[in-house]
N, C-alpha and C positions, 0 to 999 in steps of 0.2 A: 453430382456425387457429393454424399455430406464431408464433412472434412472429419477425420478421426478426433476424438477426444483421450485427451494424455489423462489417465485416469491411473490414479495407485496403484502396481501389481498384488498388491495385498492388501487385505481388506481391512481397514482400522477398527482401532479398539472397539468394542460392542457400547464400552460405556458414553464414546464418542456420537455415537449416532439415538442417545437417547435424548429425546427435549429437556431444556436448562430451566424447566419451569418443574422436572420431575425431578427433579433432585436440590431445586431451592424450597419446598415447603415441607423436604423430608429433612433436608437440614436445619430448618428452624425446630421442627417438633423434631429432630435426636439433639439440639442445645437446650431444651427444657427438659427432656432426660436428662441429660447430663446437671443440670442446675438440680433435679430431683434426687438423684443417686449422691451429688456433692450431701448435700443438707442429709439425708439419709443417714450415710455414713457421719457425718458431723454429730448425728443427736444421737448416734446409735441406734436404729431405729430396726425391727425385723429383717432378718439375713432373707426370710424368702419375699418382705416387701422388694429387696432391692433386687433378687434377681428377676422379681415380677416388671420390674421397672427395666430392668436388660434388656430380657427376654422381649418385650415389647419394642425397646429401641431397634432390636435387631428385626423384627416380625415387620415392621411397620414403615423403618425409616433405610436399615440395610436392605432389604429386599430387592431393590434395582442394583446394587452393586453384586448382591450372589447372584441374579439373574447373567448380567453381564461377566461376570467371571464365568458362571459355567457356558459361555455361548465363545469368551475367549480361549478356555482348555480347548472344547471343541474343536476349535480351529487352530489348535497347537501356536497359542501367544501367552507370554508369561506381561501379561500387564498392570495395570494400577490395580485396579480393581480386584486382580484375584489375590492380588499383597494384600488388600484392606482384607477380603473375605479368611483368606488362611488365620494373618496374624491378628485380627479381632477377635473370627471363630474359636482362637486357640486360648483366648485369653476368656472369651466368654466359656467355654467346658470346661477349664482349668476351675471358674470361679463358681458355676455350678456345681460342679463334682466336689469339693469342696464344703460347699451349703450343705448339700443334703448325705453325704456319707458320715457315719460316725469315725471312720479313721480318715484324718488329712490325706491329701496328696504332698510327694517333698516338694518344698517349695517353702523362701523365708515369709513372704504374703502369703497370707488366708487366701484372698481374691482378690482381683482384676479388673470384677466390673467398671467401676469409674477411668482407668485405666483404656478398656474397650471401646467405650463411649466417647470418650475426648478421639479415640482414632477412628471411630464411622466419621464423627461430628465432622471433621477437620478433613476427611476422605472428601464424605458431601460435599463439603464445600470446595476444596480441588477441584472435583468432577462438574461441579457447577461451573467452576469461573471459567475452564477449558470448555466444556459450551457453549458455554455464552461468547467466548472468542473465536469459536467457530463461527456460531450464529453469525457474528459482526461479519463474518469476513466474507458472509455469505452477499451477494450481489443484491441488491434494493437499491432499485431509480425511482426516487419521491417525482422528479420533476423531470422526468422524462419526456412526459408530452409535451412540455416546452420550448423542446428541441421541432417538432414534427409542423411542418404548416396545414395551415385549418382550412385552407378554402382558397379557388384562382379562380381567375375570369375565364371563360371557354369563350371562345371567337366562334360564334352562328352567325353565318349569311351576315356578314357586318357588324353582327351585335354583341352584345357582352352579356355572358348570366353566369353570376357568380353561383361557381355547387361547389364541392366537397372537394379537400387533395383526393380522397381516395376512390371520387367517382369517375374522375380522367381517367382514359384512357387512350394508351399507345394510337399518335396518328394523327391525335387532336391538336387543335393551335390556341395558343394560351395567352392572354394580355396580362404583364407584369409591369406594378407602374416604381417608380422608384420610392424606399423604402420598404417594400414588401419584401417576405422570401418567398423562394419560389416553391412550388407545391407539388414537382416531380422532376425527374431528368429528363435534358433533352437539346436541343440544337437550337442555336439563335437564327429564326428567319427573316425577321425584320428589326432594324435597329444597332446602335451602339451604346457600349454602358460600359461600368466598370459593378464587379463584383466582388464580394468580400467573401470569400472561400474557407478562411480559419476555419470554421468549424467541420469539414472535411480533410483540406491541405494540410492547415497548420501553417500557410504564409498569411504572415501578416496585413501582407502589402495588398490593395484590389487588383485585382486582375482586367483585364483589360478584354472586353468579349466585343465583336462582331458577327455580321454574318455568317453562319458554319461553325461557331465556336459553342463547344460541348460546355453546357452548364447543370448544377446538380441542385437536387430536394433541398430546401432547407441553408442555402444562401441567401445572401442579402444583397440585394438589386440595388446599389449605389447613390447610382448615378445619373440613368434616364430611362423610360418607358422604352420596353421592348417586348417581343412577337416573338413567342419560345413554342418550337414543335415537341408536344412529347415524344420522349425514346424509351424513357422506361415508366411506369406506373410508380407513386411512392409506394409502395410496396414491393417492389423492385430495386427500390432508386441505391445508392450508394450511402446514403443515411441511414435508411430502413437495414441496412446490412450490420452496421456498425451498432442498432442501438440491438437486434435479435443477438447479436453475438454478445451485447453484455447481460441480454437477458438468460443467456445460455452458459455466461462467464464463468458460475458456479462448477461446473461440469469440466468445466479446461482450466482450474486452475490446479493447482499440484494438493495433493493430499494434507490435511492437516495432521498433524503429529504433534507428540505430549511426551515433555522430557522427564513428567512421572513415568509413563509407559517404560520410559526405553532404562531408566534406574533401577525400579522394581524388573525387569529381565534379568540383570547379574545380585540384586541385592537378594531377589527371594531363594535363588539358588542358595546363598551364602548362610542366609539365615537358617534354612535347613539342613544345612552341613553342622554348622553347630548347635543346634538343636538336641540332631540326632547324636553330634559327638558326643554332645553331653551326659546324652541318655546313656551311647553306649559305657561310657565312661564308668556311670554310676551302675549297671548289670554287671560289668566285668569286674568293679573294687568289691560291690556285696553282693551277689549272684544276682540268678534266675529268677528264686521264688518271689519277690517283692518287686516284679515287672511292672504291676500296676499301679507302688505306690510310688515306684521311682519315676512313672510316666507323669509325673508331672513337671519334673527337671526338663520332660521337652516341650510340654505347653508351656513352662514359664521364662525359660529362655526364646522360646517361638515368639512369645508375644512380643513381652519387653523389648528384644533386641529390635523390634519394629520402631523405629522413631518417630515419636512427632513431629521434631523439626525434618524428616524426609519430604512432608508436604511444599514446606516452604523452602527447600534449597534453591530451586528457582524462580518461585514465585519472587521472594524478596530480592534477587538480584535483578529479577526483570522489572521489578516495580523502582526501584533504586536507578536503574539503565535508563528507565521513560524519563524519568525525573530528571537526569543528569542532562539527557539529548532536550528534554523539554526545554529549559535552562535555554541550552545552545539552538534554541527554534528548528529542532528537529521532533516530528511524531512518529513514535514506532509503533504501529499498530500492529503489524505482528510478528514478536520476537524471531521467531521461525527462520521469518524471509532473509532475518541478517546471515545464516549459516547458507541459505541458497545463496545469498548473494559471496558469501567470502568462497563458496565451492565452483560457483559460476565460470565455466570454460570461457563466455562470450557474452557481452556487454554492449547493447545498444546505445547511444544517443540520439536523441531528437534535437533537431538542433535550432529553430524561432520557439524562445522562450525556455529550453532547459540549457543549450551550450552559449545561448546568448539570453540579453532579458528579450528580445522581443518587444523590444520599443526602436522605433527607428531615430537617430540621432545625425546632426550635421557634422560630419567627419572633416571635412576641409574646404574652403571656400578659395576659386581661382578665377578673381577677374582678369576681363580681358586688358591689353595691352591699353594704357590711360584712361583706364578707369580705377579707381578707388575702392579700394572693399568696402568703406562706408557707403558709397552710393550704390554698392552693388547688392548690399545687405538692406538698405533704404528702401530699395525698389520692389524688390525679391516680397518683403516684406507687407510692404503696402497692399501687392497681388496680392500675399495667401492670407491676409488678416480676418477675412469672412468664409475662408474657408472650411469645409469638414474632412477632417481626413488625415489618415498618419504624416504623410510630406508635410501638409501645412503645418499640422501641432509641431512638429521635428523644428521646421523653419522659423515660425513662431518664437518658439522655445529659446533657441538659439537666438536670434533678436531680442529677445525679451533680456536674455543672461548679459548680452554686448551692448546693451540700453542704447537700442535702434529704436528711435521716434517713427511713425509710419503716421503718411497722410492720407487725409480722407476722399472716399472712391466715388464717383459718379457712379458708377454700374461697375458688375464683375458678371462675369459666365463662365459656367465650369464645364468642360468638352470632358466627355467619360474616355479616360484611355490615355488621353492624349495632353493636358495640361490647364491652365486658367489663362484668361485673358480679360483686363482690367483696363478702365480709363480713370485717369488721375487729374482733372482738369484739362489740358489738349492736349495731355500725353498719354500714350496707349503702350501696354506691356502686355506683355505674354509671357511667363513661364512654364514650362513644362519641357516635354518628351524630346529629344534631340531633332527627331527623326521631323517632328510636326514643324519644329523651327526652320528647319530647312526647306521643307514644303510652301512656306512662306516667303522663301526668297532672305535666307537670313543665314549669315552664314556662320558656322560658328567653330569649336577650336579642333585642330587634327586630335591632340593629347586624348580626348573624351573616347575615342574610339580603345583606347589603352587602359580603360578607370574598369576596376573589378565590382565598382561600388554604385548602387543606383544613383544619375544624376538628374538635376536639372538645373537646366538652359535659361538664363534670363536674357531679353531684349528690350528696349526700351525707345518707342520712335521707329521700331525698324533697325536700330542699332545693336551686334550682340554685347553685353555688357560683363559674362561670363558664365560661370557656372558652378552650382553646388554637387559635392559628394555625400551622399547621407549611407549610412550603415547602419545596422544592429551590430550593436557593442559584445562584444566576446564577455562571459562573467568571468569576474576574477576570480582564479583556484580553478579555470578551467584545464590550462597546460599544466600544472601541478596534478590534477589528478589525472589527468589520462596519461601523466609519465608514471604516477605510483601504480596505475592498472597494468599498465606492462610491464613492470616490473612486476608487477604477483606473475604473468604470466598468462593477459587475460589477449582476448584477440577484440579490440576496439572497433566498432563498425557504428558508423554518422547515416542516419535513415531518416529522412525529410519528403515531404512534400514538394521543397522551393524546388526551382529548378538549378538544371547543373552548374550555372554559375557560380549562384550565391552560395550553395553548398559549398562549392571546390574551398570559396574563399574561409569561410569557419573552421573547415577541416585542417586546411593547411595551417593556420594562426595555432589551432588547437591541438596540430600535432598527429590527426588521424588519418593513417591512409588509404583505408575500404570505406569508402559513402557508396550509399542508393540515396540515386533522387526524382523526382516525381515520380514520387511512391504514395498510394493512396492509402486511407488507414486498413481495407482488406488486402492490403498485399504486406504489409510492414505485418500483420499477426501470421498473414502464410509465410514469411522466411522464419519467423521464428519459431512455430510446429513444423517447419520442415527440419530444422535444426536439433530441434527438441525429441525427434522421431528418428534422429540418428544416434539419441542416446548422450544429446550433449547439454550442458545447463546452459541456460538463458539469464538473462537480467535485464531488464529493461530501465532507463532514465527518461521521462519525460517531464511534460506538462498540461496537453490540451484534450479535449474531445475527441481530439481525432488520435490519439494514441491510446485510449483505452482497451481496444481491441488485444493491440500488442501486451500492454501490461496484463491482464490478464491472461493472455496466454505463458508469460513468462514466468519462472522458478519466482523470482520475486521483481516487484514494481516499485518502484520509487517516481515521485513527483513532487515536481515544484509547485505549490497552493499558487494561485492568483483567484480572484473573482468570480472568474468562468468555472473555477474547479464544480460537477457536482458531484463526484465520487468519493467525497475525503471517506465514506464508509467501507470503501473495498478493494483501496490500494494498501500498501502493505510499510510504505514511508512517505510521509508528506515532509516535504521541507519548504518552511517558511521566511529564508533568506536569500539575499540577491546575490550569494557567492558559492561555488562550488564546491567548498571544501567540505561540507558535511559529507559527501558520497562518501570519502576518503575517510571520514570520522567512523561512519558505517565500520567499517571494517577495523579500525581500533575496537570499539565497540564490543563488537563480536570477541573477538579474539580475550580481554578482557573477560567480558562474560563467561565466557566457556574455562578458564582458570580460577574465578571466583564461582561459579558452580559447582566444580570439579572438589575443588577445596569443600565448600559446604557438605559434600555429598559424604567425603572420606570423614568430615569431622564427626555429621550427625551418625556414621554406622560406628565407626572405634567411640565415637564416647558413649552412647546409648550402647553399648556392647563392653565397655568398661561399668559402666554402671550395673548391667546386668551380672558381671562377674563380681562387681563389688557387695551385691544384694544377697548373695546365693553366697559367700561367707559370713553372714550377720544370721545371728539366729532367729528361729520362728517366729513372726509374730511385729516384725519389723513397724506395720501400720501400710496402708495402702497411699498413706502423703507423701513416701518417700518415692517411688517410681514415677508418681506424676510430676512431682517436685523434681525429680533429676533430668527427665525428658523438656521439661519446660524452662530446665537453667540450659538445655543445649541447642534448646529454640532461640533463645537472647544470644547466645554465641553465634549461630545462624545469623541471626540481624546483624548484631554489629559488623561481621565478617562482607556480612551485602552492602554497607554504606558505602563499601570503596568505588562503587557502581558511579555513586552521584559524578566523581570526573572522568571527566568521558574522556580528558587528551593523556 
């Protein structure tokens, strides 16, 4: 059964769904109109040169805005689009009618044209930059197949012949040597290894497979040569699921929306109220009979009272906002998702790599009873120094910081699952797994059975010498921000891969008390469209491969960049820092924004509406430098009013 897609109940703007290529080379030819009609009017040049120059502008370069305005009446939307078509239209008949009649229309300007033109020109380009940030947000995997494996051994009658992932089939037994990923899902028949899962899980750590242990597409085989039964075909597989559902991303993420749209809804009413007041104004002070020449009191308040700076109310504070977050190594790729996210009823975590870094780290070191933690760090050491693998770098690391000398090894062997075991001249050590220590005949501390935190067991001779705690590090401003999400009111939920363990432990540190764990990346996108189909907002925090699904289906996505990231084009926040407090910055953010847009909004209609009242007291014949010249001093007020964006705290 397909899984439903959360798709807009209403259909968005018409100008939205036009390509950003069709309204970038109508904008550049309506800016050379406008360059023509400036110089025009400057040399005084033929009144029907310039409305042949209009009339062109509009023939040529508005044409996809009245298209999409009348396809938005249709559908009963008062959007951007039909503000540009009204208030340009109004300014453009105002300034024909005008040219070619021998009695004026009332009105202190002759004409509008240059006027009309700066407001397509400046429209165009709105309507561009809002497709094109559609466009962006739309789903493109450049390196997709990077993910998918190319080819496995098929096991014949003994033999080996390397074919295609996608010529397996369910049933077949497959030879996996280590380093490889594996080329479908399926069951381990022969062999022990350890696997590295991230890119499904999201745990860091390898996994540990034997016999009957379910392994998936697109992992990477460790540790040693093993004998895998297919279960599912890559086309099937648990990989193939995660990478069709980003290809299908586009369709399940939430509707794009344009907060010109939603301005031009209450401003075009407004502008028509006084318009028409105006008009009626001037029939009721000198009658009826000069209904026609007074109709120009409604085209020339119609126009004017249209702003220029309405383009930019929040273009300039959203470009001022990136800059400020940029600054703070936060990317907002789409303004939008911050108002999803500050409305958000429910907020995921992921938690190897977003609630923690996702690097493992040696948390505490307990030797045993007369032994020394320099010889126990000595030892430890020596075993993992030709190692690969998080434990060892962790241990490593940790040595390296406590300037631990380690001596050189005769031989080392690494047992997949289970630990290292090393000779150091005639002493033999073994680290690793509790469980393999004791197998051994080596006994080692009761306390371990009590540790929440992955250990390992050092021995040395046969002797146990003690043991390490290693942990992923909680990010600082993690308890900080999940207390300020509960306090907005939001319902916290920690959704991971690990298992319930290491979950319980991140959650508790961090303050959250609903986790899911061994949760695969198709089930962490189904609670959040089941959620989302109850009518409730989502947010998703992550960082890997294996949460993409989720982010995508969520109201909006936030991610933490690392290496691995390849979607910086279709999440909605990347954060670039190894601390948590941007989330929390998010919603400062927001809330700012929407007070300095707000503001913008009321200045660019009362002063371009001041202005128009100021123009229509000055007598005929004003010059057409003053309405562009006063709509362009309230565009600089615009900007300066947007710089307050740059600080984000």
């Amino acid at each position: 059964m397909s899984e439903p897609l959360l798709l807009p109940s209403r259909p968005e703007p018409a100008a939205l769904s036009v390509p950003s290529k069709a309204f970038t080379y109508r904008f550049f030819l309506s800016a050379c109109f406008v360059v023509l009609i400036l110089f025009s009017l400057t040399f005084r040049h033929s009144e029907v040169g310039i409305f042949i120059l209009g009339l062109m502008d509009f023939l040529f370069c508005a044409d996809v805005l009245v298209r999409s305005a009348g396809k938005d009446i249709w559908n009963g939307r008062m959007s951007f689009a039909v503000l540009l078509t009204v208030c340009a239209g109004a300014g453009f008949i105002y300034s024909s009618l005008n040219t070619f009649l021998t009695v004026k229309l009332f009105g202190p300007v002759e004409d509008l044209f240059l006027y009309s033109a700066f407001l397509l020109t400046l429209g165009l380009w709105a309507e561009r930059r809002l497709t094109r940030e559609k466009e962006k947000n739309r789903v493109f995997v450049k390196k997709l197949d990077d993910f998918l494996p190319k080819s496995g051994r098929l096991c014949v009658d003994r033999r080996f012949r390397k074919v295609f992932a996608n010529e397996l089939k369910k049933g077949d037994l497959i030879f996996v040597k280590t380093g490889e990923r594996l080329p479908a899902d399926g069951i381990v028949r022969k062999g022990k290894t350890s696997i590295d899962e991230q890119l499904i899980t999201g745990n860091m750590l390898p996994t540990s497979k034997t016999v009957g242990s379910r392994v998936y597409a697109g992992t990477l085989n460790k540790s040693a040569e093993v004998y895998v039964e297919v279960t599912d075909v890559l086309a099937d597989s648990a990989l193939m699921s995660v990478i069709d559902a980003i290809k299908k991303g586009e369709l399940l993420r939430s509707g794009f929306k344009s907060a010109l749209d939603a301005f031009s809804a209450w401003v075009l009413p407004i502008l028509l109220l006084a318009a028409g007041g105006a008009y009626a104004f001037m029939l009721h002070t000198y009658g009826t009979d000069q209904w026609f020449h007074y109709l120009g009191m409604f085209l020339f308040v119609l126009a004017v009272s249209c702003p220029l700076a309405l383009v930019f109310t929040a273009v300039f504070p959203a470009f001022f906002a990136r800059s400020g977050a940029r600054a703070s190594k936060i990317k907002i790729q789409n303004m939008y998702a911050l108002e999803e996210l500050a409305k958000a009823d429910t907020v995921f975590f992921d938690k190897t790599g977003t609630l923690t870094y996702g690097e493992l780290r040696v948390s505490d070191v307990f030797p045993a009873e007369g032994v020394t933690q320099k010889l126990l760090l000595e030892t430890i050491a020596t075993a993992e120094q030709l190692v690969d693998g998080p434990f060892a770098d962790a241990i490593n690391l940790y040595a390296k910081e406590h300037k631990i000398r380690t001596k050189r090894l005769l031989c080392f062997d690494v047992l997949p699952g289970l630990g290292v075991q090393a000779t150091r001249g005639e002493d033999k050590i073994i680290a690793g797994r509790t469980q393999w220590l004791e197998e051994q005949g080596i006994s080692t501390s009761a306390k371990i059975a009590t540790a929440a935190e992955a250990v390992v067991c050092v021995a040395l001779n046969g002797k146990f010498l003690g043991y390490l705690t290693l942990s992923d590090e909680l990010r600082p401003g993690a308890k900080e921000t999940v207390a300020l999400l509960k306090s907005l009111g939001k319902d916290i939920i920690l959704v991971s891969g690990d298992n319930e363990a290491s979950v319980a432990v991140i959650a508790r540190e961090a303050g959250i008390e609903k986790v899911n764990f061994d949760v695969l990346p198709k089930t962490k996108a189904e609670i959040i469209t089941n959620l989302r189909s109850l009518g409730k907002r989502v947010a998703m925090v992550g960082d890997g491969f294996n949460d993409i699904i989720a982010l995508l289906r969520a109201d909006a996505g936030v991610v933490f960049a690392s290496g691995k990231n390849v979607y910086n084009n279709w999440v909605d926040v990347i954060i670039k820092r190894r601390d948590l407090f941007p989330v929390s910055y998010l919603f400062t953010i927001n809330k700012k924004l929407r007070r300095v847009v707000a503001l913008n909004v009321v200045l660019a209609v009362l002063l371009n509406g001041a202005l128009t009242a100021w123009l229509l007291r000055q007598p005929y014949g004003v010059g057409w430098a003053l309405p562009v010249g006063g709509s362009l001093a309230v565009v600089l007020l615009i900007l300066l009013n947007s710089t307050r964006m740059l600080k984000i705290k």
